[in-house]
Structure formats: C-alpha cells, structure tokens
N, C-alpha and C positions, 0 to 999 in steps of 0.2 A: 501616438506611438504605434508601431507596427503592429498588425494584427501577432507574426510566432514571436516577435520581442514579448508581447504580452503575455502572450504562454509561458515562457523560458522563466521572465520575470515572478510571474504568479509562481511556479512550481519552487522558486528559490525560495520566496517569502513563504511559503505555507510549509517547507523545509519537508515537502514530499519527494523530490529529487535523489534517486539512490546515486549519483553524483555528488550530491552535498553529504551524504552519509558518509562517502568514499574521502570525500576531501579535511573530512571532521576525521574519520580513522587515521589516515595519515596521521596528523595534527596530533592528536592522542597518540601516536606511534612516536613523536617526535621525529618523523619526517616530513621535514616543507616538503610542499607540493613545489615542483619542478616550473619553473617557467619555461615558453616556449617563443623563440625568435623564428620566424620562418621568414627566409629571405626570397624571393621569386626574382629574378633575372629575365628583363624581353628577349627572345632571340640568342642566347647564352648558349655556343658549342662549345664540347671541352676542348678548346684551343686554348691554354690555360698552361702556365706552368707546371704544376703539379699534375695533369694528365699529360707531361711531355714535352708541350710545344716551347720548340727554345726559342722563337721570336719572340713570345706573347711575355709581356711583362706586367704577370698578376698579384705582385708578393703579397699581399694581403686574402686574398684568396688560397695562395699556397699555403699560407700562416695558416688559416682554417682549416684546410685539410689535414694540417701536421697534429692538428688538436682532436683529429676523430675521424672517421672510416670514409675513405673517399671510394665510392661504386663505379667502377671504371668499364661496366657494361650496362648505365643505365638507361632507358627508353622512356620517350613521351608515348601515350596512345594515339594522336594523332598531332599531325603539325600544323596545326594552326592553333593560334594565341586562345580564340574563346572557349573551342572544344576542350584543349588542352587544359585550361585552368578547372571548367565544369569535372573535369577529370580527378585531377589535381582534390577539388575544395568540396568534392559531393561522394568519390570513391569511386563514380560510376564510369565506366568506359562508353565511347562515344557508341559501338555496335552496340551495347545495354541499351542504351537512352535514346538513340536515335538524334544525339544534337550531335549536329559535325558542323555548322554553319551558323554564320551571323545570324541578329533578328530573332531567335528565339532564347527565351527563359527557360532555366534548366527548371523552375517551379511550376512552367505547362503545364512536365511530363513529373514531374516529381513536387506537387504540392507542401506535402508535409515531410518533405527530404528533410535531414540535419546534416546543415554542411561541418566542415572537420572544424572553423572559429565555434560556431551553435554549437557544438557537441559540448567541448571544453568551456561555454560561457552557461551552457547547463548542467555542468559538473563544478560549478562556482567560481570560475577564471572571470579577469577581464579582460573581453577582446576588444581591437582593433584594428584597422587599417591602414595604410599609409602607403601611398601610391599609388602604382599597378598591381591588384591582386586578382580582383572577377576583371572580366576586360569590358571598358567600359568605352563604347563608341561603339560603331558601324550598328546602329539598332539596339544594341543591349546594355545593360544599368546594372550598379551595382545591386546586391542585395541586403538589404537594413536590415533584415534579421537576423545577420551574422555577426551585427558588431554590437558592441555595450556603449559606445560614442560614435555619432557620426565619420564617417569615411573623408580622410583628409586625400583628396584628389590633384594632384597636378600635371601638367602639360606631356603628352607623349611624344604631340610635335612640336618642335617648338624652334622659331629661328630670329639673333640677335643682328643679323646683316640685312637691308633693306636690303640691297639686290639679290637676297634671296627668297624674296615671295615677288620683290617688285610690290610690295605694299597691298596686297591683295591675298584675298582668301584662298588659297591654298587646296589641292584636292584633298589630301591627308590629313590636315588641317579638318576639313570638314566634316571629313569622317569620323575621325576621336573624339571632333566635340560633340557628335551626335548633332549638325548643325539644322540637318531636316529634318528631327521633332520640333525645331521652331520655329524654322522658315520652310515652309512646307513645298513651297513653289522655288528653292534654290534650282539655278541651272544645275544641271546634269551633269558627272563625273567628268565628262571630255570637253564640257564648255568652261571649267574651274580651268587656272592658270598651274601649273604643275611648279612646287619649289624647290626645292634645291637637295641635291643625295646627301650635301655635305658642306659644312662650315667650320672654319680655326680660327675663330676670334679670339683675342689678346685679353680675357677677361676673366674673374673669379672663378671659382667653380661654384659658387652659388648663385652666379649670374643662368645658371642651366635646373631644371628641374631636379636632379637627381641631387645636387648640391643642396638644393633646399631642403628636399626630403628627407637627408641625411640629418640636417642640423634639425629638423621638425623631429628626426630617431631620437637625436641626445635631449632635447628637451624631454619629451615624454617617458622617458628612460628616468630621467631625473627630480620625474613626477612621481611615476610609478614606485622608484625607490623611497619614497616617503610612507609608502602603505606596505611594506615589508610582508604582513602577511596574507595580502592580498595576491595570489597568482595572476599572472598575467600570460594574454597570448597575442602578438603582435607578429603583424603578416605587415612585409618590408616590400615594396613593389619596386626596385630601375625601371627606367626605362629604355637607356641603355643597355646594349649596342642595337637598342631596334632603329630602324632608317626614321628621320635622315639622319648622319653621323655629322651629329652636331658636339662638338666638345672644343674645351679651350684650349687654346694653340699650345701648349707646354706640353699637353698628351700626346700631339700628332709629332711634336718635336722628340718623343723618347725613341721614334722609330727612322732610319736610319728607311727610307723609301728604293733603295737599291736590294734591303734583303728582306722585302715582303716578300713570303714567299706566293707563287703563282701557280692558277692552278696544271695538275698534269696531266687531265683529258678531259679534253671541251668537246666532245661529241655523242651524242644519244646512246646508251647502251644499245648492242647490235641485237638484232631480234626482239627487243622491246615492244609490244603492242601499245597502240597510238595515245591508248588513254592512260597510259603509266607517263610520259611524256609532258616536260612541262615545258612552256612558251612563255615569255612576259609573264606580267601580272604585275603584280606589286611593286617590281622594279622600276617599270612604265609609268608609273606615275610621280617619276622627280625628275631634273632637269641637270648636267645635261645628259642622260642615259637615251642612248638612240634607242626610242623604242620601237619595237617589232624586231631590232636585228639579234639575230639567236647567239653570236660571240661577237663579244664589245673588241674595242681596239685595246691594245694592250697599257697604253694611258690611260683608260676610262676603268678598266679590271684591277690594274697596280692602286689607283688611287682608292676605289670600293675597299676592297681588302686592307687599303693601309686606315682608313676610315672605320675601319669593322675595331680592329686590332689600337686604335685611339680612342674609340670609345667604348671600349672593352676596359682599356685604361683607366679613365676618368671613371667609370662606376664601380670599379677594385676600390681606389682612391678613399671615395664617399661610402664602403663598403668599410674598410678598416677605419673611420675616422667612429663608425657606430659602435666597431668591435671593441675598437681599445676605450671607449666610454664604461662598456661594461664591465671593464675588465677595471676599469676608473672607480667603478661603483661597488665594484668585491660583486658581482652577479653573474660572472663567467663560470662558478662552481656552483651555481644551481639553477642555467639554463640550457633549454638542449635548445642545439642552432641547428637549422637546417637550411642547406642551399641548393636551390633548384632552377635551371632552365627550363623553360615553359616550352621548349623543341629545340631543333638542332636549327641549320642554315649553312643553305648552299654558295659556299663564295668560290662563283664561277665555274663548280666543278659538273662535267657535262654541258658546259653554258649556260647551268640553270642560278637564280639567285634566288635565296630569301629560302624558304619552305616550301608546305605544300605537295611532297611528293611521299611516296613511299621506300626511298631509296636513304642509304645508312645514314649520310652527314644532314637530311631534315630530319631524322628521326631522334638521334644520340647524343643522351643530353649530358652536362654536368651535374653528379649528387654526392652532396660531402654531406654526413650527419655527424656532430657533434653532441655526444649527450654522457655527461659526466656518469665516470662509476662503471658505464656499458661499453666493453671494444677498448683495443688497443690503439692510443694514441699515434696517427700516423698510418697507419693501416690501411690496405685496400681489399677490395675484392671483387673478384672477375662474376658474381652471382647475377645473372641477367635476372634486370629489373626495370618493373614501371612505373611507371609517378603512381597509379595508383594504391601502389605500394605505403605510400607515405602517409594517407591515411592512418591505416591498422598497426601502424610502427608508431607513431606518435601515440596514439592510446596506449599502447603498450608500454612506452615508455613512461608515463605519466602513471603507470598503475593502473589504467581503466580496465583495461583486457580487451578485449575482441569487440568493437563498436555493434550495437542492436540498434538500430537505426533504422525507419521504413523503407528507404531506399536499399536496394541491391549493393552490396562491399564488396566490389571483383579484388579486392588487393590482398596482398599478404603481407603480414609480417614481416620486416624483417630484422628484427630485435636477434633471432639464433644467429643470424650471417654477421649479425655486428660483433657478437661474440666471439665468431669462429668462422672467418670467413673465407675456410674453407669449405661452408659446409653448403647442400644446396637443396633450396627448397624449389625449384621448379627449373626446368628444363631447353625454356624455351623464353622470350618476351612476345607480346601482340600488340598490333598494332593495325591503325586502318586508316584510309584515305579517300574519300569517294570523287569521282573525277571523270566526265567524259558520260556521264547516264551509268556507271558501272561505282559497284562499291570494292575496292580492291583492300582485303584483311591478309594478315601479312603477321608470317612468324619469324623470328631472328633464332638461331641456337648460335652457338657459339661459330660455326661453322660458315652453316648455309642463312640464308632470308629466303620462304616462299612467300609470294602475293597471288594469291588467287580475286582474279579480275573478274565480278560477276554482273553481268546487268541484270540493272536493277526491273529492266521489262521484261525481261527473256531471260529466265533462271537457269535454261539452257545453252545461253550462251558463255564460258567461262572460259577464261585464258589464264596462262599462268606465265609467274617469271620466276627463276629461280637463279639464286647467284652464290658461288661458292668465295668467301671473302678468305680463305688458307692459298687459294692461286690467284683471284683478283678480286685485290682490296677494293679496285678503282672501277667497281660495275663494270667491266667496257661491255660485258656478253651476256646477255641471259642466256640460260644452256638448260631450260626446262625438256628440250624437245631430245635434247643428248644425254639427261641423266632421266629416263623414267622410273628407275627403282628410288632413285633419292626424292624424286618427286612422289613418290605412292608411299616413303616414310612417311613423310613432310605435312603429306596429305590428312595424315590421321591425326597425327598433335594437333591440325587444324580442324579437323573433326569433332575433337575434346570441347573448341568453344561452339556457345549457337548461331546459328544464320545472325548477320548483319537485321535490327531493326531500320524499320524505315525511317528515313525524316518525317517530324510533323507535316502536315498541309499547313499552307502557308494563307 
C-alpha cells in the first residue's frame, strides 16, 4: 500500500481525523454528506451550446448547465494538460509550484501536498478515478494516494483504421503510454511514424475509450449505490476532443461540413514579441497536417475543426449516458457535479492549433457547477475564475470550509458567486505560460489581458502585450506601446501576485 494511502488510512481507523468528526456531525445532523462527480474534459473550449455556439451540438452538456451555475468567464492557469490538472487536483498554480512541464511530480516540490480526491478520502469519502484525471504519459504517473481503488486507465490515443498508424507505433501513441519507461532505447520522436489527426469509423461508441469509460461510470455508480451511506468522490476523465479526433462516424455525420465554422484571422497578433508566438508542435505530430506550414489549406483546417466539433460530440453522448444513470439511481439530489476543461484550444485562430499560448481561446475554459440546494438553476455568471478555484468551492460545498492542507490554496471560493452571481470576489483571473527562455504571467479583467514577458536569465529583460478584447475580440494587435496608462494599471494587479518560481532542475 502507498506510503500517504497509509496515513489517510491509519488516521480513519484510529477516528483521529477531524474529517471523520465532520462527516459523523452531518450524520447526526441528519444531513448525508453530498457526493461528488467531478467530470475533467481533454482540450474542452466553451464551444458548447449553452455558452452560445449554435454549430456545436452539446445537449447533454446544455442539460447540465440548465441544472446549475454555468461560469462563462472561466480560466485555466496554464494551458497545457499536466500543469493544468497539478492546478486543478493540488490548488496550486503553476507560478506557486514551479511545474509547468512534463517529467516532473507535483510530490517533488509538494511531498506531503493533499490533493483535492485525499482531502475528501480523509474526511471519510470513497475516491476514485476513471480516466483522464493526473495526466498520465509524456514522463508523469498517476498518483495512488489520491484514490481508495486503483486508477481505471484507458487509451488517450487511440486508432480503429489500419491505415491510420499503418500498424506501427505511433508518436503520440508513445508518448501516453509512457512507452520510454520501458523501452528505454525507443527511436526518437521524428524517427516514430506520425498517425492520423482523424478517423469516422462505422462503429459503437464503446468501440472508443470514452465509450467505455462511460459504461465502467454506470457500473460503479451502481456499485456505489449499494453502500448509500458511504460518500463517494469520483473524478470522470474524456478524452475527448483531445487529437487525434477519433469518433464514430454518426458524430461526424451530425455536422453538415459546409457550416463549420472557420477561423477569421490566421495571422500573428501585430506587435507580438517572438516568444508569445506559437509555431507547430503538437499539431505536427499527425498525418496528414503539413508540418512546419504556419496556415493549413482550407480542406486540412475545415476538416480539423469539423473533427474538434465531432468529437466534442461523441464525449456529450458518453457524458449524458453517466448523467441520466444517476438520475436512474435517485443520486442527482445529493450530488454536486462539476465540469471542467483542462484549457482552452486553438482551432486555427492566428494559425495556431491546439494550446500552449497565452492568448484567450488556449486559456478559456468551460465551468458548469451543479450542487443541489446552492444557486439558481440555469444560472450564469460573468465572475472571472480559475480552476483553482474549484478546490476551496468543493470543500465548501461539502461543509468542510476552507481546505488546511500543506500545500499553498491560491483559489477561492466560489460558493458566494453561486449564490449571487452577481457578486465579485476578485477582479481579475491569472494565468502563465513559459515559452521561448521567458516566463510570460498574464492577467485577464473583463476588459484587457496583460502578459508580462520575463526572461528567465535577464530579469531585466521584460516585454509586454496588452490586448483590449471591448475593440478586438480577435487579438490582431498588441497595443501595450499605445496604451501606457492601462498598461501601469495592469501592471500593479500584477504586482499583487509573486514573481514566477522557477522549474525544478531536471
């Protein structure tokens, strides 16, 4: 057994846990303790019905929002899948912690951290996992002492057409399975065969990972309703719409390929400094994306996007088939759901794809919280927010209060906004992205984004971008060099957080 499972464990059985006190007062209150679904979505922008978009066809995700508070200015702290979830499952933001990159453990730099499942599996819940929730590939693993049963894992990449690997290992492929902890000596990322952006095979939806995952939700769902008074916390991982967009051809058929919509400015914000600037990456590595060229042809962008938008699809589908189970099981009135994208993504806008940057659509994620009894059903609110918000809102929800935890809790609340969501507890969201030998941290107000661009050798060296999204939504200009007063506001709200830590030594 894990060395902190051991602790969590001992502290329950010797009923020293003021967790177990809290969970036995309820109980004596005659209030169950609340269960809690936490749903994580890879690569999920609110391109979403219920945040607007009339292509995107989410109904079951709109269904959820209609049941509880959808955040329609909410932020990741950085865009990429591992930092972000570290965010997400620890409270910490990536400038705290110094993790912004693959390859390392948030338990390096934070040993005796309690991630947000530990928190609740030491206040007497039973957790688990199912899916994507730590990100597990490119060097890093899940972490065992967050769950009460083993971590049910499956496929990120995953492809049902021979000629889309051509029967061969895969770059992406290699990377998720973490395949050089085992084959130590694998060829090198550019000697891997690169496979496919995208597949419509004629097949189940539990011929795909997310399909299974769903029906592995209803099973355990219908486990767990056996022990009634046993609380449970259950973190839901898609994998979907992350690349490659692989889903069953009836999902690519609900979209009508003439009204995808495309993007409406493919070129670098003007005045942009070099290292805000993204090139390839991620996209580069499936076939057939020409890689290195900076705007695809308008067949290779239409299809991308109608593929984003199909298996956006497909993991709605396997999303409501969990919902209406609980709703099957009489347990929709005493759990709080929560759904989250783990970043935003860029479909084609600037020419860029996928995440990665510090610019709005990698940043701006979808956040519905559903939690019986709290907020008006259907409900929005414009209160800029960051994942690591959802932290200290889940405790709160649950009756804990304020999480005392070793680790640093940069998040707040947002139990008052759900109530009254006009109401505002901060000002501004943060957020960071290191790129280029420069850490660029970066505040959103409703208005403006500044990114202050700092290298990381020469603290003297700093640049800024500033974009006012009330005259352009669509980045085209940075205009830090044109607004110096809004930029010496800007500067001081950035002021409030501390300098960027460094990344570990590797």
């Amino acid at each position: 057994m894990n060395y902190f499972r051991k602790i969590n464990t001992a502290l329950l059985i010797c009923g020293i846990s003021t967790g177990s006190s809290q969970l036995k007062a309820q109980q004596t209150n005659s209030e169950k303790p609340k269960n809690v679904l936490m749903i994580l979505v890879d690569d999920l922008k609110p391109n979403l019905g219920c945040y607007g978009d009339n292509v995107a066809i989410s109904p079951n995700i709109d269904k959820l929002a209609s049941k509880g508070v959808r955040f329609s200015r909410a932020y990741c702290n950085q865009a990429v899948s591992v930092a972000s979830r570290y965010n997400l499952l620890t409270g910490v933001r990536s400038t705290t912690s110094g993790l912004y990159d693959f390859g390392f453990q948030f338990r390096d730099v934070y040993p005796d951290a309690v991630t947000l499942p530990q928190f609740f599996m030491g206040k007497g819940y039973h957790t688990e996992a199912i899916g994507k929730v730590f990100h597990v590939g490119h060097g890093n693993t899940n972490d065992e002492a967050s769950w009460s049963i083993p971590h049910h894992k499956e496929k990120i990449v995953e492809y049902l057409l021979p000629e889309s690997t051509d029967r061969k290992l895969t770059r992406e492929e290699a990377f998720f399975e973490n395949t050089r902890m085992f084959i130590p000596d694998l060829p090198s990322n550019v000697e891997l065969p690169r496979g496919a952006a995208w597949e419509a095979p004629n097949v189940l939806d539990e011929a795909y990972g997310d399909g299974r995952l769903a029906t592995h939700a209803i099973d355990r769902l219908r486990e767990l309703k056996k022990n009634p008074d046993q609380p449970f916390f259950m973190a839901l991982g898609f994998a979907r719409p992350h690349l490659p967009f692989c889903a069953p051809k009836k999902y690519w058929d609900m979209y009508n390929p003439e009204d995808i919509p495309m993007p409406e400015y493919e070129k670098d914000p003007e005045n942009a400094p070099g290292m805000a600037i993204k090139r390839g990456g991620e996209i580069d590595q499936f076939k057939p994306i020409p890689a290195g060229k900076y705007v695809f042809p308008d067949s290779i962008t239409r299809k991308l996007i109608h593929g984003y938008y199909a298996s956006m699809s497909y993991m709605d589908a396997q999303l409501g088939r969990v919902i209406d189970e609980l709703k099957r099981l009489n347990m929709l009135d005493n759990t709080i759901i929560v759904l989250w994208g783990d970043h935003g993504w860029h479909l084609g806008d600037h020419g860029y794809w996928t995440k990665h940057t510090n610019y709005e659509q990698a940043n701006i994620i979808p956040l519905i919280i559903v939690a019986p009894g709290v907020g008006e059903p259907g409900s929005s609110t414009s209160q800029l927010t960051e994942t690591v918000d959802i932290y200290p809102t889940l405790t709160s929800l649950t009756g804990f209060g304020k999480p005392l935890v070793s680790q640093p809790i940069d998040g707040l609340s947002l139990v008052p906004v759900m109530k009254n969501p006009d109401k505002r507890i901060r000002d501004h969201a943060y957020h960071a992205y290191p790129r280029g030998g420069y850490i660029g941290r970066a505040i959103r107000t409703e208005r403006y984004r500044l990114v202050e661009w700092k290298n990381w050798k020469d603290e003297d060296d700093i640049q800024y971008e500033l974009y006012d999204y009330e005259v352009d939504p669509l980045e085209t200009k940075n205009i830090a060099n044109e607004q110096p007063k809004v930029v010496e506001q800007l500067k001081k709200i950035l002021a409030r957080h501390p300098d960027a830590k460094r990344p570990p030594a590797r």
